[in-house]
C-alpha angles and dihedrals in degrees: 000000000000110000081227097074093038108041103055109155084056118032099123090071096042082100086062096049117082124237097250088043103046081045096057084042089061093043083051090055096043098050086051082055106056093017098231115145127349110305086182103065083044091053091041090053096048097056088043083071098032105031096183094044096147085195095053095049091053089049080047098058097034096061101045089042088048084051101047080225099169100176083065100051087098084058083047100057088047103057080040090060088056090048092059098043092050097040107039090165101103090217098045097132091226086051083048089068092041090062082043096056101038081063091060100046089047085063093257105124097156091060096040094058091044087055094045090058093050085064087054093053096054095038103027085183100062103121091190090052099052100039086050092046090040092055091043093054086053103051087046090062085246109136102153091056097044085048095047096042088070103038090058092061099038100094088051080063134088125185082239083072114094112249099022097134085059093059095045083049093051094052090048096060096041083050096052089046091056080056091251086133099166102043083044090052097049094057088046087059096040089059088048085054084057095039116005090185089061099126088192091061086046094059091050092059095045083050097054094044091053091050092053089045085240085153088158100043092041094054087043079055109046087044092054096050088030092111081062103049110022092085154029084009122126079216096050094100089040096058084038076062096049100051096055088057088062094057095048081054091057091052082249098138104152090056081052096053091052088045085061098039092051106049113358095055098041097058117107129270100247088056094094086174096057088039091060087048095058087047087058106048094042089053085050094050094041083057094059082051100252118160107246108144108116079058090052087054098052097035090050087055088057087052094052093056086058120100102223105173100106103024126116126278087252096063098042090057088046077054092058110052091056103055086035086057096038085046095232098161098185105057099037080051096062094035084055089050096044092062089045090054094047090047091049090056105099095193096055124097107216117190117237099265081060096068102060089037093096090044088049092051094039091053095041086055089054096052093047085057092043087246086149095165093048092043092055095045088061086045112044086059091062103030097106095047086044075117088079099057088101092252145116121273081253093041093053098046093079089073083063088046098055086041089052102043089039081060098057098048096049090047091241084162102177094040085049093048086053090041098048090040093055093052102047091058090054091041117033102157101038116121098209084055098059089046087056080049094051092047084045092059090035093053096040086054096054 
């Protein structure tokens, strides 16, 4: 593989990198693509020995921007800073992501993501742009544009071209999360041709099956792919994740709660992502009423050691499930203040999860104190833009669930008809769709 071809955002530099070095670059690259091992201590590492590795800083950014990783912007605006000095041309493409970058880390996603796409649109073949662009997209609730960046670069693509799977991978979720599940599912599968180990195609798959209710098919599917993802994947706690939602599907919560207990409880404190995860699939299994609380205790301590001032709106709300759930008042308290402060600033430029995280928060506390009617009025006001949250088309729908089961407890007979009903149709076979069916006739009878 010629880092010519790889490396485009930064090819007129490739004759000042040296061999070794432009080599663990590509390996760094590759591992961000398939997300199989940690492309960030090897990039880390590599710019420990080559400190002005152009290549390595844009791998740098790239990653921590990918990741909205705001405890590391100070890190960003370093390896920006490098970028500059090396690359003084304005429309050097490496000094492009720079700009790009620097956008982020100065608290402006909206316009970094707009910048990295004008990269795209001059180098359709820039792999970094268009994973960054297409993560930013998604954390911005923006699923039309994240589908319709890549198709318009797709034909410009061959599968000679490296990294090819990893485009087709990246279309098929932001198909799936346009709710285009079978053509989604059809390119996952044709990047799994090309690379059957590709853990991103793989989590494509498992989405769409999830999204159809397709439990059995979905476990059949992630056992047979499992030496892939199981480990040594960045995904390998997320599809833990979604495999315990097939067996909550499948009414199998017990095989959920071990799930849990296996892999998603036992990662480690700094990993936010497997933390809200956990959040997620214990809300899941709390609303089955299934007693979880010891694990709510010990999964809201991990939260508090989280410092969750500048983390994304997603995270925040998986916070505070967990401190709602374990009642710890305090801390859900402050976390409830702080979003009333930053949508009080009238200077600040919140991006759209931002605005439904208070009513999120507020609903999640009412439920926690079996407050049922005040849980369904915050959310029945968000309910059709739960698609901003930041999250997945399967992360988000727990805000449906809690809206659904808050109405049946509250007896909200006419908002659960329409909830369950919607459901069903998207659903039919589900079985925990047939149990909310059954509540629902139970509950209209009373």
């Amino acid at each position: 593989m010629k880092a010519e071809v790889t490396f485009y955002a930064t090819k007129a530099a490739v004759a000042t990198v040296k061999t070794d070095t432009r080599q663990r670059c590509e390996h760094a690259l590759k591992m961000l693509l398939t997300q199989h091992g940690d492309p960030f201590i090897e990039v880390e590492q590599i710019l420990a020995d080559d400190p002005g590795c152009v290549f390595g800083h844009c791998l740098r950014t790239a990653l921590i921007v990918r990741d909205d990783n705001a405890a590391q912007r100070a890190v960003v605006a370093a390896s920006v800073a490098t970028i500059e000095a090396a690359c003084p041309d304005i429309n050097h493409p490496a000094r492009l992501h720079a700009t790009a970058a620097r956008a982020w880390f100065e608290g402006n996603s909206a316009r970094a993501v707009a910048l990295y796409s004008g990269i795209v649109v001059d180098w359709p073949h820039d792999i970094l742009a268009l994973t960054v662009a297409h993560a930013l997209d998604f954390h911005l609730g923006r699923p039309r544009i994240m589908r319709d960046r890549i198709a318009k670069v797709l034909p410009k693509w061959t599968a000679a071209v490296p990294g090819y799977p990893s485009l087709l991978a990246m279309y098929a979720f932001a198909l799936e999360e346009n709710g285009q599940y079978r053509r989604a599912e059809k390119m996952a599968r044709r990047a799994l041709a090309l690379d059957p180990e590709h853990t991103g195609a793989i989590h494509v798959v498992a989405h769409v099956m999830e999204m159809q209710g397709r439990a059995d098919d979905g476990l059949a599917f992630l056992a047979e792919t499992e030496t892939a993802w199981a480990e040594g994947a960045a995904l390998s706690l997320h599809l833990a994740w979604h495999r315990a939602l097939f067996y909550m599907e499948a009414s199998d919560f017990k095989s959920a709660l071990s799930t849990y207990d296996a892999l998603i409880e036992s990662a480690g404190t700094s990993d936010i992502s497997a933390l809200a995860d956990g959040s997620a699939l214990l809300w899941r299994l709390q609303l089955q009423n299934i007693d979880v609380r010891d694990r709510w205790r010990m999964l809201a301590s991990r939260w508090e050691m989280q410092t969750l001032t500048d983390a994304r709106s997603f995270y925040i709300v998986h916070a505070m499930m967990a401190l709602a759930a374990a009642e710890r008042a305090a801390p859900a308290a402050c976390l409830i203040e702080a979003l009333r402060v930053r949508d009080r600033d009238e200077t600040s430029s919140l991006p759209p999860e931002d605005a439904i995280a208070l009513p999120l928060c507020e609903a999640l506390l009412a439920f926690a104190r079996n407050d049922y009617a005040a849980c369904v009025a915050w959310l029945v006001r968000v309910r059709h833009i739960a698609h901003r949250c930041g999250g997945s088309l399967a992360q988000c729908d727990l805000i449906h669930l809690t809206l659904t089961e808050a109405a049946l407890r509250a007896r909200k007979a006419h908002i659960a008809r329409t909830l369950v009903a919607e459901r069903t149709a998207q659903k039919p076979a589900s079985d925990l769709n047939r149990l909310l069916q059954q509540r629902l006739r139970m509950a209209i009878a009373i």
